[in-house]
Steps between C-alpha positions, in 0.01 A plus 500: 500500500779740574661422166182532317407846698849609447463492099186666527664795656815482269206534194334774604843716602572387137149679355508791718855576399433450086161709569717792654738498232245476202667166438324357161635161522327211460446352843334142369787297700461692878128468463528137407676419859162347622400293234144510628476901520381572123428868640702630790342790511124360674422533855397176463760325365778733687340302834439193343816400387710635704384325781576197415732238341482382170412171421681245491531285201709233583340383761159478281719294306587241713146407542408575112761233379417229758126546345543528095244544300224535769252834594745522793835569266270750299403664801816584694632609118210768510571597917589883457397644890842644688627281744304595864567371844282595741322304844158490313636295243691319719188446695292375199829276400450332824179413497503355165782288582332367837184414267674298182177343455379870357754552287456150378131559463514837360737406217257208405188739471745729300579258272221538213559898534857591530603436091197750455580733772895549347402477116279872650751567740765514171300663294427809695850501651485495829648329783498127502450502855148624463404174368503393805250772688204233449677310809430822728177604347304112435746224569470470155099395537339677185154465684587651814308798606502734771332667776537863315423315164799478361494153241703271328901423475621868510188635689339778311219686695175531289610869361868441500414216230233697303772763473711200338243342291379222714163419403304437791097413526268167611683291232851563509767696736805590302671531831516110485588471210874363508542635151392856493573587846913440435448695226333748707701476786811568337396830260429599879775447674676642188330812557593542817850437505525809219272712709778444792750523260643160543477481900360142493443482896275774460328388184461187696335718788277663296358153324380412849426831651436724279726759313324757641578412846805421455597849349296665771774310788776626198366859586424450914880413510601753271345730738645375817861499339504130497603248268242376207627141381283248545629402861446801662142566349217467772279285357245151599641214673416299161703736270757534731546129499429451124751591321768325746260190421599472159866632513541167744337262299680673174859416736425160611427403084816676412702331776289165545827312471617699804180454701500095468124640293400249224415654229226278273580392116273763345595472129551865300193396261181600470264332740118566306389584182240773427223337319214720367157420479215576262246476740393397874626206665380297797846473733452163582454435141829659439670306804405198339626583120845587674469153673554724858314479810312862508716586862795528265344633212354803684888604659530598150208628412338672856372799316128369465175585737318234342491130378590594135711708344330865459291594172617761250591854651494356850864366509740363281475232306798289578630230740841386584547130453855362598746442208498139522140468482402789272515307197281210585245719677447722150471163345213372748298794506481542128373128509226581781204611407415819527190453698752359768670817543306662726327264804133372434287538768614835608201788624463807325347653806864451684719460137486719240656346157463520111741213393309381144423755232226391274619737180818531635773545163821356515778693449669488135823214495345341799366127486138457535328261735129386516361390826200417631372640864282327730271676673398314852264629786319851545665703679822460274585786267500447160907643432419655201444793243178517635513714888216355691381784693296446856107622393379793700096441630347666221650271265200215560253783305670419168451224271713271531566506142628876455751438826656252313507661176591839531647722763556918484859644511642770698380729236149390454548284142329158537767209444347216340669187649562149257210211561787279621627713738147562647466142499762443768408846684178316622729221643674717748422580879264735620753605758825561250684852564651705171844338411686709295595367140757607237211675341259623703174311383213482777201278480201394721550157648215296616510218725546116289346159549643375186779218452824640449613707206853421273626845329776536235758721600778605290824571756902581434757292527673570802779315454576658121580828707829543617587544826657820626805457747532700816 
């Protein structure tokens, strides 16, 4: 520290002296002394970095090598934070390594995530070590929720993820969604570390409590003549211990070797595969095509409120299937039919679903498929074009021919509706809600006592569509 503080001072003798003597010269090599000071002349940075220690990259490799070609070697190679010792780290360090059976658990629930977490990590350029802030904010559970809200692996609060792009509503919470929440997470976290101009620990602060706050204890000790790095901030018990939290765990990775910490054989591939859909799907149905049992199938794919995937505009359309089983599940769901995709049985009064379209059109290049839909019980909804709509009491005065026949539109026009599609209007329950349909058509429904009905459907091929990768 002496060394490093001693430089420090050397450099700016060195700039005062070349500003006092109009000195032109190109001072690239001074300002390059801490390699992780891109702008020496921030309040941020100034305190930042020359507080503390570089890192140390030899000791990162040590571990890296004894763990080739693993998320672990491509981790420490991304590890940027300065090198920090302080008692609250120490503290954290200490309880991790009197609890092994956490860090052994924590790495397995990390597993399906972390080649995910660094390919976003990479991209936006930040510090590897913040791969690793889903230990201190979920334990890497991407359903875990809070008692202020807060959801998912890198627990967004409701507005936080709106902000972010999170969908959220009764079918599907982005915040869950392993997918778009790393991507989320980390244009966040990129944010802040420019809007604290690279001061990490404080960045780090301000994901849990706030930037706000955290300037506002920047300013209190500003005003008292007291220090403003991120240790001398007053701030929550829970910030004050979170960012120690991950700077241990970060440590005991990078020196596992040292700790007697085994580190698990997590392969530097990608875990899942993003498959997208063309329509709903029942989850259990989709468990089975990936030959999973649902429990794992949903650690992957948490984001959904409901027993199915969401319908159009409600969510996205995708699902993340693991590598080694993507290819076979593609090939069993184009063979199942598509009245299988979404559950039979389920309520409309409780589930709301279009899964069929009667006219539906498939899309040009893409394989058609004709397929025949049973239609069981009342009560059911009919998953099609046609939107059975719940009849309001003054619906029993008209004939029972003109309700299913024709129905007025928003603007008044009378829309005359096909015999066929009439035909199975009169088979559907009295007590069906609207269900919203790629295109909007309403009809009456009236209750049925007649045996059940086979429709053509005309559907994509789901497995002609190629996958996007995440």
């Amino acid at each position: 520290m002496p060394v490093k503080l001693n430089r420090h001072v050397n450099l700016l003798v060195m700039l005062m002296t070349l500003a006092a003597t109009g000195c032109s010269q190109n001072n690239k090599d001074a300002l390059t002394v801490n390699e992780f000071a891109p702008d020496q002349n921030n309040a941020y940075v100034d305190r930042y970095f020359q507080n503390y220690q570089p890192i140390n990259k030899a000791e990162l490799n040590k571990t890296a090598q004894s763990h080739k070609d693993t998320v672990w070697e491509r981790l420490l190679s991304l590890y940027s934070l300065p090198k920090i010792e302080h008692e609250r780290i120490d503290r954290e360090v200490s309880w991790y390594l009197n609890h092994p059976q956490a860090l052994s658990t924590i790495q397995q629930r990390a597993e399906p995530y972390l080649h995910l977490i660094l390919d976003e990590v990479e991209a936006k350029n930040i510090p590897g070590e913040l791969a690793l802030l889903p230990v201190v904010e979920s334990a890497f559970q991407p359903n875990a929720s809070s008692r202020v809200e807060a959801s998912g692996l890198w627990q967004f609060m409701p507005g936080t993820g709106r902000m972010f792009g999170l969908q959220q509503n009764s079918w599907y919470d982005g915040r869950r969604d392993v997918y778009a929440s790393t991507k989320a997470a980390t244009t966040y976290l990129k944010q802040l570390g420019e809007t604290f101009d690279g001061d990490w620990l404080l960045a780090l602060a301000s994901y849990n409590w706030g930037k706000g706050n955290v300037r506002k204890s920047i300013e209190r000790n500003e005003g008292h003549n007291l220090p403003t790095d991120y240790w001398s901030l007053r701030m929550p018990e829970e910030t004050a211990n979170y960012v120690p939290k991950l700077l241990a765990i970060a440590k005991i990775f990078a020196n596992a070797d040292d700790y007697n910490v085994n580190l698990h054989h997590i392969p530097n591939k990608p875990y899942f595969e993003v498959v997208n859909l063309d329509s709903q799907l029942s989850l259990n149905k989709a468990a089975e095509m990936a030959n999973m049992s649902l429990h794992d199938f949903l650690k992957l794919n948490p984001a959904f409120n409901k027993s199915k995937t969401a319908p159009e505009g409600a969510g996205p359309r995708r699902l993340l299937i693991p590598v080694a089983k993507a290819e076979s599940f593609k090939e069993n769901l184009a063979q199942l039919p598509f009245e299988e995709w979404v559950n039979e049985g389920f309520n409309a009064d409780e589930d709301e679903s279009t899964a069929v379209y009667l006219d539906a059109k498939p899309a040009v290049k893409h394989e058609q498929h004709i397929k025949t839909v049973a239609k069981a019980e009342p009560k059911q909804s009919v998953k099609a074009l046609l939107t059975a709509k719940k009849p309001d009491k003054n619906d029993n005065k008209k004939s029972a021919k003109v309700a299913a026949n024709s129905r007025n539109d928003e603007k008044g026009k009378t829309i005359k509706i096909p015999n066929h599609v009439a035909e199975l209007a009169k088979k559907v329950s009295e007590k069906n809600k609207n269900l919203t349909d790629k295109n909007k058509t309403p009809a009456k429904a009236e209750k049925s006592t007649a045996k059940p009905v086979t429709v053509a459907v005309v559907t994509k091929n789901i497995a002609s569509k190629k996958p996007k990768h995440g």
